[in-house]
N, C-alpha and C positions, 0 to 999 in steps of 0.2 A: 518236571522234577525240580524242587528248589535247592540252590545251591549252599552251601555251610555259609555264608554270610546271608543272607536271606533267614536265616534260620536263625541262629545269631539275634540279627535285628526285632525278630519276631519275638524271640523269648525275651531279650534285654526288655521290649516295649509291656510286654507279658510282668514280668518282673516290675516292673514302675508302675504300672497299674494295683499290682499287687499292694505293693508297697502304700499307694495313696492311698487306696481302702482301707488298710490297717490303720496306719493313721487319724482318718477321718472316724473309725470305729473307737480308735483309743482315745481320739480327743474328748469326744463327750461320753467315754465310762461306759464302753459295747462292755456286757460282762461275758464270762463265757467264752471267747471270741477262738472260735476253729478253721484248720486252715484243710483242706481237703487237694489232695494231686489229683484227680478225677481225669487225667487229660486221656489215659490208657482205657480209660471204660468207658470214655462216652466222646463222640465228635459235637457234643452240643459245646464245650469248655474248657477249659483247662484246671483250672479252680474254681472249688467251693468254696466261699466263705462263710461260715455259719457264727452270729453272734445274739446275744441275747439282748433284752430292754428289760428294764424295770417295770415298764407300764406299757399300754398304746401311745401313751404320750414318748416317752421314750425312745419306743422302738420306728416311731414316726419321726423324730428328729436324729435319729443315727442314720438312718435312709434317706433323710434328707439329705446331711450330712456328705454321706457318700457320693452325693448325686449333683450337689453344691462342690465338693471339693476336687472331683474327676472331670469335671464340667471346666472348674478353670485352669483345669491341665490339660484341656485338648481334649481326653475325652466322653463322648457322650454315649449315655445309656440308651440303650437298644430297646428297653422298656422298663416297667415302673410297676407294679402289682401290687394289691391289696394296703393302699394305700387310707382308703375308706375307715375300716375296721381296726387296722394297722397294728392286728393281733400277731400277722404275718406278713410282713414288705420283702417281695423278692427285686432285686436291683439287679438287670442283665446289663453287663457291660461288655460281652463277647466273650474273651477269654478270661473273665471274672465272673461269676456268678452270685452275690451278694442276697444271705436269708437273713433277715434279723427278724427274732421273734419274741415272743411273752413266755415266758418260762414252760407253763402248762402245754402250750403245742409245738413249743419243741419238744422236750417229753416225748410227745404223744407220737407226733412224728417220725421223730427219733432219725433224723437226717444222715446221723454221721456213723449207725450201724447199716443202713440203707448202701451207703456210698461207698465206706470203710471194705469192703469186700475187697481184700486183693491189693489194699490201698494202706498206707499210716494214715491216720489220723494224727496231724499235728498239732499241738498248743500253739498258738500266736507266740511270735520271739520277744 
């Protein structure tokens, strides 16, 4: 069983990560950019972040982005997907989950009625 400061710690570090992601999303112009509590419906995370790109080029340098900028916070991503195509880059950072995509497949997707079950759907602050 872990103790209220264990927990505490968990979520403050939760919390900071959060935080750089947005950031790194807002630096270079993520559009769109959703923040998802997901932590009650699924043990994979705590948060979703869903954010949009203008182009593959875009959506390829915001996931960079993220991945450059949590890197030199200490932490490193768990993995790295669809980088290739980079229609769709999902960024696992544990208790971040990081989608940035091209307008059309998020759309399609459609991630945050998926997720939103039971859940707010928040705007980025």
């Amino acid at each position: 069983m872990k103790h209220e400061s264990t927990e505490a710690v968990e979520n403050a570090q939760g919390d900071k990560l959060l935080v750089l992601v947005m950031d790194a999303l807002e630096e270079l112009k993520g559009v769109d950019i959703r923040i998802l509590d997901v932590g009650g419906l699924t043990s994979i995370t705590d948060h979703m972040v869903i954010a949009s790109g203008t182009s593959t080029r875009h959506v390829k340098s915001l996931a960079d982005n993220v991945t450059r900028k949590t890197r030199q916070a200490g932490y490193r991503a768990l993995g790295v997907e669809g980088e290739q195509a980079a229609e769709w880059v999902l960024v696992d950072l544990g208790d971040v989950v990081v989608h940035v995509m091209i307008p059309r497949v998020r759309e399609f997707y459609a991630l945050e009625k998926l997720w939103s079950v039971g859940s707010d759907v928040k705007p980025a602050p």
